[in-house]
N, C-alpha and C positions, 0 to 999 in steps of 0.2 A: 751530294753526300756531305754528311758535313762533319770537319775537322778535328782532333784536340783545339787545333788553337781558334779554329771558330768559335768549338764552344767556353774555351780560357777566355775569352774576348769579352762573351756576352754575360758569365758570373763575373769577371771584373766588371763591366757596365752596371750591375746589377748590384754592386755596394760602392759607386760612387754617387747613385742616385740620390736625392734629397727623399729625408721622408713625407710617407705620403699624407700624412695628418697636417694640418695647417697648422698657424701659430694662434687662427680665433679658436680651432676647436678644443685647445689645450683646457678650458677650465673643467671637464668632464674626469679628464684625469680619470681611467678607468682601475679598478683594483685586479689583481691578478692573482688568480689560485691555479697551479697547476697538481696535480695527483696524477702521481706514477706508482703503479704496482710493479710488483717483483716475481717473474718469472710465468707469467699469465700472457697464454698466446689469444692469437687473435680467433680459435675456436672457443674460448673461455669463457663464454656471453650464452646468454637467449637469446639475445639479440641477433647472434649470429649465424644459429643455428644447433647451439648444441644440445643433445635432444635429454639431458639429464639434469645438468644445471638450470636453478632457478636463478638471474639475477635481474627482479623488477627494477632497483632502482638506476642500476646500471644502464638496463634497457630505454625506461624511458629521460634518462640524458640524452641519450644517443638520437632520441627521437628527436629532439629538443633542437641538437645541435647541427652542424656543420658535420660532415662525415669524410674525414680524408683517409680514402679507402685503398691507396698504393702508397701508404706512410712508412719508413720506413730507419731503423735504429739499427745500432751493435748488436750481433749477433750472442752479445754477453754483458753483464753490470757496470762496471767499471766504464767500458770506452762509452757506452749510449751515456753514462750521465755526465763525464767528460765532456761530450760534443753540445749535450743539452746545453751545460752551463756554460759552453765559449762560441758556441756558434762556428768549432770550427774541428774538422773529421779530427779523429784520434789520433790517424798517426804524424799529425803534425801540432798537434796540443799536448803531446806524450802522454798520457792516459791510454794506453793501448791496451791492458790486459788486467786482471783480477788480482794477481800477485806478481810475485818476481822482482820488484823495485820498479812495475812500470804502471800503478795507481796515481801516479801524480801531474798535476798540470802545469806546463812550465812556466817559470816565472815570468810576471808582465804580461800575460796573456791577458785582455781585459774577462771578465766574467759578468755575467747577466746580474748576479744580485749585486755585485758594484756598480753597475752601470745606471741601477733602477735608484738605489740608495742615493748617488749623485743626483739622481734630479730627483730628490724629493719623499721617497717611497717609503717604509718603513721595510727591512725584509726579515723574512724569517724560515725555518728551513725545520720540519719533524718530521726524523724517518733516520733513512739511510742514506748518509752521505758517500761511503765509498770511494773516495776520493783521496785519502789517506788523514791520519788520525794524530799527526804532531805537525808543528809547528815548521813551517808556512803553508801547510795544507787543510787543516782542518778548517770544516765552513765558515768560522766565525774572521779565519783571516784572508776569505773570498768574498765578502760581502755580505754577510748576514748578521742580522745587527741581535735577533735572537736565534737561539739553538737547541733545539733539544735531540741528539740523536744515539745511536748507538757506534760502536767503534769496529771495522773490517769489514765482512760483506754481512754479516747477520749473529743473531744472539745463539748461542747453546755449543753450537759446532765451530764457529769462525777464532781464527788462533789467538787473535785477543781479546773474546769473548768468552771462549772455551765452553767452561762449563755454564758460565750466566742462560737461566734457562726463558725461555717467551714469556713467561707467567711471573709475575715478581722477580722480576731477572735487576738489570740495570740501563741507566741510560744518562749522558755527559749532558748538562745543562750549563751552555756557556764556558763549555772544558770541567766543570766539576760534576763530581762522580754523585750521584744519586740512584737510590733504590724504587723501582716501583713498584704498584701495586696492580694485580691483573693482568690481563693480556697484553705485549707490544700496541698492537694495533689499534685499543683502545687508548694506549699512552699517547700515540700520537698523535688520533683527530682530538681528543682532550684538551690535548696542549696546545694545537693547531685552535680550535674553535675559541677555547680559553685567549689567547693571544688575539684572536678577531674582535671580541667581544668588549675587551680589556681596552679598548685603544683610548689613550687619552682623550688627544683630537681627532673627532668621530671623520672629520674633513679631509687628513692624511691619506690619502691613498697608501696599501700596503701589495707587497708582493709574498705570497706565502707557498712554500714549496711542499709538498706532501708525497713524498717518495717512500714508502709504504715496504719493510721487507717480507712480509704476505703478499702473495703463498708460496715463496721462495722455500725450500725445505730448512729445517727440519719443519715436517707438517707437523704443529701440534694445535691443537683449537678444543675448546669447550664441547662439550655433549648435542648443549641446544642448535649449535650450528653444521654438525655432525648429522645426527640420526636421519636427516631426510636424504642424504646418499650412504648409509650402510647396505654394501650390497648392488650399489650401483656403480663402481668405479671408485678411484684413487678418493674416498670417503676424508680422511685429513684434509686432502689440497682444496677437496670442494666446499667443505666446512669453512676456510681459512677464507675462500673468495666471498661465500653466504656471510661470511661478516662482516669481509671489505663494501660488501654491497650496502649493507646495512646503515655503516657510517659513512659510506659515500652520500646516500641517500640524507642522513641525517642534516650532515653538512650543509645539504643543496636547502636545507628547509631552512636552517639558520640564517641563512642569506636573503629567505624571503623574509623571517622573521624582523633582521636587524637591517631590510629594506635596504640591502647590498644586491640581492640578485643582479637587477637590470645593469647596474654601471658595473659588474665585474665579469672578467673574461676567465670563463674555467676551461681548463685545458685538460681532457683526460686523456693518459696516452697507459702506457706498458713498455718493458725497459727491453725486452727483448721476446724473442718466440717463445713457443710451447715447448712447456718438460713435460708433468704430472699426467695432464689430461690431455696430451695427444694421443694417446690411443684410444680415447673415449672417441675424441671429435677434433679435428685440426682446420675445419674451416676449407677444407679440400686442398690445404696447402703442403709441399712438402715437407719432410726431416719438420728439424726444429732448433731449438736451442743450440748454438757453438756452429752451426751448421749455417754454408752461404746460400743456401736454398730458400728462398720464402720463409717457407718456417721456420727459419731462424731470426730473420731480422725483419718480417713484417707482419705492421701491429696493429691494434690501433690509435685514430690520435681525433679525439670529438672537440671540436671548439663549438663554446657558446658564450654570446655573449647581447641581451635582450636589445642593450642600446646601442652598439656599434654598427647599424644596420650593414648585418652581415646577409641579407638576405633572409629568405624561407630556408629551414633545413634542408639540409641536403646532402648528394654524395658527388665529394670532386674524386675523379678520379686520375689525377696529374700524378704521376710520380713527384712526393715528396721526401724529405727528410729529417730529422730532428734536427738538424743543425738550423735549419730553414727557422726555427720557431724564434730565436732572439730576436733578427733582424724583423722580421715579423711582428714583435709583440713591442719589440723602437718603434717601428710606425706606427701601429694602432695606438701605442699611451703617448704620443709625440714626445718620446724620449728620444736622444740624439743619438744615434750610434757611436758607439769608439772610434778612437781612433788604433784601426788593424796596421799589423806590424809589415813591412817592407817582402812581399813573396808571398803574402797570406793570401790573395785574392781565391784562386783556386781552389784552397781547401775551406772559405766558406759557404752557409748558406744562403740562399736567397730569399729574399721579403716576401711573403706568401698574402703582404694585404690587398694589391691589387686582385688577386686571385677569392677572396674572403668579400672583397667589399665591392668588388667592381664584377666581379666575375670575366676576366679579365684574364687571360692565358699568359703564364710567365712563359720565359724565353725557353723554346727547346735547349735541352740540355743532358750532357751527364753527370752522372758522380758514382762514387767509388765507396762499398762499403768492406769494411776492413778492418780485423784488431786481431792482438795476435801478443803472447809471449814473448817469441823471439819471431817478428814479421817477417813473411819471403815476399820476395814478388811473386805476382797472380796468385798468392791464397786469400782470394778474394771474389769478390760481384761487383759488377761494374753493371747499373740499370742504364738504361736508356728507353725511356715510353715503355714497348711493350716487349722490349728483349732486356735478359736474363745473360750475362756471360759471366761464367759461375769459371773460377779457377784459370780464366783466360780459354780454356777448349771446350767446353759444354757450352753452348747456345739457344737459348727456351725462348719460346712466343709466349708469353702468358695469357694474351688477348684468346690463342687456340688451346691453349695446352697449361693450364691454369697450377697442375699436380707437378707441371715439370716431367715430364714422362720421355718425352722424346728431344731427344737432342738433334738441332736443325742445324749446326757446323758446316757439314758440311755443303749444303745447299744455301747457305748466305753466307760466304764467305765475302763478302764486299763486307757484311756489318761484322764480321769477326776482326776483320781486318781495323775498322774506323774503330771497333770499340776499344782493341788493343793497344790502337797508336795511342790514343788518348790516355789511359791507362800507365803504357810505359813513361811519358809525359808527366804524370800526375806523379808517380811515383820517384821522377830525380828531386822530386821538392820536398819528399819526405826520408828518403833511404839514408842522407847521410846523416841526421838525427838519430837514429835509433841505438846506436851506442851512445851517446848523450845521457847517460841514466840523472835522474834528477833529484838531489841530495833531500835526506830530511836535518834540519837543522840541530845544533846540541848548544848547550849552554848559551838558550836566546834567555832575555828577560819574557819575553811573550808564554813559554812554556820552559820552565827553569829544572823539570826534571822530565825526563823522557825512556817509557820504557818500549824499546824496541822487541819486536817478535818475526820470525822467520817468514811473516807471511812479504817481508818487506827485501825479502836474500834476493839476490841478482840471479836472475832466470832461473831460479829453481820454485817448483810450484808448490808450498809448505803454508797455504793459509787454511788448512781445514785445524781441526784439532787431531781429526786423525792421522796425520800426518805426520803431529808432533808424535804422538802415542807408537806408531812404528820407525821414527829417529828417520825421516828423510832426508836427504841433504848429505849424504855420505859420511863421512869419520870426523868430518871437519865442518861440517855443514856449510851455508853459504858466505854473500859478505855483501853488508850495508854498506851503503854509496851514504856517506852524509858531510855535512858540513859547520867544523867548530866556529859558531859566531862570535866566543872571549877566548883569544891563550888565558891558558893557569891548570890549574892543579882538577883533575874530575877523579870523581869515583866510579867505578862503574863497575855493577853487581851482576854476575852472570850465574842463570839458573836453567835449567832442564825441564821445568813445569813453570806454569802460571803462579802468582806470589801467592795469588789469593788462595791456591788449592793447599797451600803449606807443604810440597812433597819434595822430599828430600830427593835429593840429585839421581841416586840409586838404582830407586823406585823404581816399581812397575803400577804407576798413578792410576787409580779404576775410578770410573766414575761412577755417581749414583747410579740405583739398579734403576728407577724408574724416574722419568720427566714429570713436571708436574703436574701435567695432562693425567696421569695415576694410568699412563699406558708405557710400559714396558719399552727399556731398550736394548738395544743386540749389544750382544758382547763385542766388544771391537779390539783388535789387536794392542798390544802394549809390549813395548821393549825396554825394560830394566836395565843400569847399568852400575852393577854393585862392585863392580873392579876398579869406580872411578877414584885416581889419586892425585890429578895434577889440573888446575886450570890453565890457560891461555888464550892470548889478546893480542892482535896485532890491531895498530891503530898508529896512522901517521910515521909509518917507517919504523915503529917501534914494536918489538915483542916484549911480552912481560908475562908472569907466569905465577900460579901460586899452588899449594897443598891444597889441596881439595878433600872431603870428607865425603863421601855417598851418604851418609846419615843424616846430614845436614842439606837443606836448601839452596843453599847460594853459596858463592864466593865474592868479594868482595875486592879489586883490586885496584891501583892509582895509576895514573900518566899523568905527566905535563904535556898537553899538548899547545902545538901552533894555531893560529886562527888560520881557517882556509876548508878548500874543498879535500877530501882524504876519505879512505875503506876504512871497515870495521869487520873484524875478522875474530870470532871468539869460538871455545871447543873444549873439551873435554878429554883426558887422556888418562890412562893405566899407568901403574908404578914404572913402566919399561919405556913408556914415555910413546905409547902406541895410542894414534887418536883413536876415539871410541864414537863420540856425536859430536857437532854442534851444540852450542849454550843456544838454544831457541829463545833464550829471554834474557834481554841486558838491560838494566837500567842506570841511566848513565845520569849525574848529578855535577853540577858545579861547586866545586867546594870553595875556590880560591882564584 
């Protein structure tokens, strides 16, 4: 039976190896597209089985490619593209969760598109980064040398999107704000394709990331993509996919066009399980989304790649991971791997090229799938080959029992026992981290004004818009972890709505009656606060306070503060001096 520290042994072995690409085969230098959708389980295909959705050109990728069919991500946004980008589990790269202050990666971590940039690559990244939206987080100071994306988990409902709707909404080009024209999804293979097309030196190999917030809700999509499932199911989300297919497809033609296909490696995967259309079709897998069941965190993930002889297409069915794909995609472009920090062993993933190129069985092993708000021990999955210990006491075969239906605990208790030890193990390398909250920066030169939103409050969950609209966060609402990079003199502007909505503090903010889709939306709760007479600000030991007006949008207040790590703490109060909400929106400015 074999050990934690067996298997601790054999994933340390496993990233001290040399990569597997030689140094003659370096001039091929393969290019790298990876496209990740949002919130599309692994029944979401024709490919797969689902008996309503059309998606040819999804389908025949898949045909195309490599098929790793026990692949496996964050059972939510945030931690899968965390792990994506570092190669290493969430809860030790701090990306654990969607909100709360735990979107960010910790400093020093090396990341894929730095690592590709360094030797050589061009990188660029359209979509949804998710990863946090100031300054040292957002993509462009991860390695990506262009940017086009949007800001929090998605456009219309995400709290510092709000109301920006999918259709001529907005999107951050290089940190500046620009408006566009059309659907999201079409902004971003556009701007993805446009950026392939564009390249100076046709010779540079590029790395380009296509992380897609389709069909992530809010479902809204065009007519033409639409009408072939009215009446057949969740008609938006299937729409949203009919288009992602569409430009998936489009893409893969571009490639032959601009005679990229053969030397590039496409990578299709999915960020996490089924929402929308699991009740259509889930692939026979259980729950879904946020869930450590199968259908939560398993996806799929197709590699193709003409000239890396990867073999005939096919299906491996190793248990894999997203984390597996950096060190992976080091070997195959004979890019060097980083250099990993002191204890990381453990929580990376392993090189899947021997497994791709040689067919070639990596080392048994386990790992640990996990994210979480405020993380506990065992709210988790722990895979091992064909067992499932879901929360530390549920035990599933999936090789017999594919739905997860019976829980086999008690009758293997030898493997409840290996998989636990291992688990508890894994777990002292991450638990004392997790109070560690990871600051966003104020008064950098890199981003010189910074407007914070509650989606970023310490363990409190406030990144919808909804959330702002019924005052969550109690009377005082949360408090940002950040860090003053100049002392001197800041402004910092707190408001109750979004800048762009223009509403006064007071207000009970409505939004348009209909999305641009010209389809109707639900009325959704709002809480007014016309008694408001006082602001307040703690920051850096300091309170400061001022008259506030309900009539008026903002307030406007000063501190000198110290350079250093320090909370931010801002609220709303009645003439009696009684809190009323959270300022959900501060923008903080260096003035001196």
């Amino acid at each position: 039976m074999w050990t934690s520290r067996n298997i601790m042994a054999l994933l340390l072995v496993g990233f001290v190896l040399p990569c597997s690409i030689g140094a003659t085969e370096l001039a091929r230098r393969p290019n790298v597209i990876i496209v990740m959708t949002d919130d599309q389980g692994l029944g979401d295909f024709s490919c797969t089985g689902n008996p309503v959705l059309k998606t040819p050109n999804f389908d025949a990728f898949a045909k195309a490619s490599v098929r790793l069919t026990d692949f496996h991500v964050s059972p939510m946004c945030t931690p899968t593209r965390g792990q994506l980008m570092t190669g290493l589990a969430a809860l030790r790269n701090g990306a654990t969760s969607v909100t709360a202050g735990r979107t960010f990666l910790r400093p020093g971590i090396p990341t894929m598109p730095e690592r590709f940039a360094e030797a050589g690559y061009k990188t660029g990244i359209f979509g949804k980064w998710h990863l946090g939206d100031h300054y040292p987080h957002r993509p462009m100071d991860k390695g990506f040398q262009e940017c086009v994306y949007h800001l929090g988990w998605g456009l219309l409902h995400s709290t510092p999107e709000f109301d920006w709707p999918l259709v001529d909404g907005r999107y951050f080009h290089n940190g500046s704000e620009k408006r566009f024209k059309g659907h999201c999804t079409d902004v971003w293979f556009d701007a993805a394709t446009a950026w392939i097309k564009d390249r100076k030196d046709r010779a540079e190999p590029f790395f380009c990331y296509i992380p897609t917030n389709a069909p992530h809700a809010p479902h809204i999509e065009f007519d033409e993509y639409t009408k072939p499932y009215l009446g057949k199911g969740p008609t938006d989300f299937f729409g949203m996919i009919a288009h992602l297919d569409q430009r998936f497809g489009e893409l893969d033609r571009l490639l032959t066009e601009e005679q990229l296909k053969d030397d590039t490696i496409v990578i299709f995967m999915t960020d996490n399980g089924g929402t929308a259309g699991v009740s259509t079709f889930n692939a026979g897998l259980r729950a879904g989304k946020t869930t450590y069941y199968d259908g939560g965190h398993r996806v799929p993930c197709w590699i193709r790649w003409p000239n890396g002889n990867l073999g005939s297409p096919r299906d491996i069915a190793t248990p894999t991971q997203n984390i597996d794909l950096f060190p992976t995609l080091c070997d195959l472009c004979g890019v060097a791997r980083p250099e990993w920090r002191t204890g990381d062993a453990p929580y990376l993933g392993t090189s899947l090229a021997p497994l791709l190129t040689s067919m070639k069985e990596i080392p048994d092993r386990m790992f640990v799938v996990q994210y979480g708000q405020i993380p506990q021990m065992f709210d988790c999955c722990v895979v091992w080959g064909k067992w499932r210990l879901v929360k530390g006491l549920e035990l599933y075969d999936i090789e017999a029992d594919r739905a997860q239906k019976v829980n086999v605990a008690d009758s293997h208790s030898e493997v409840v026992r290996a998989m636990r030890s291992y688990y508890e193990e894994w777990w002292q390398g991450v638990e004392p981290g997790l109070t560690d909250f990871i600051p966003i920066s104020l008064g950098s030169k890199q981003q010189p004004v910074v407007e914070l939103n509650s989606g970023d409050w310490e363990n409190i969950y406030a990144d919808n818009s909804g959330f702002v609209r019924e005052a969550v966060g109690g009377p005082t609402g949360g408090m940002w972890h950040v860090f003053i990079e100049t002392a001197g003199e800041y402004e910092l502007t707190l408001r109750r709505w979004p800048e762009q909505t223009k509403a006064a503090i007071g207000d009970k903010y409505e939004p348009s009656e209909k999305s641009p889709s010209n389809r109707p939306r639900g009325k959704e709760k709002t809480v007014g606060f016309p008694s408001v007479a006082t602001a307040r600000l703690e920051i850096a030991g300091t309170t400061i306070h001022a008259n506030a007006d309900p009539k008026l949008p903002s307030v406007t207040l000063r501190a000198t503060l110290p350079a250093g790590k320090t909370t931010l703490k801002a609220w709303f109060t009645d003439a009696d001096g009684i809190a009323l909400c959270g300022a959900f929106y501060v923008t903080v400015r260096l003035i001196k």
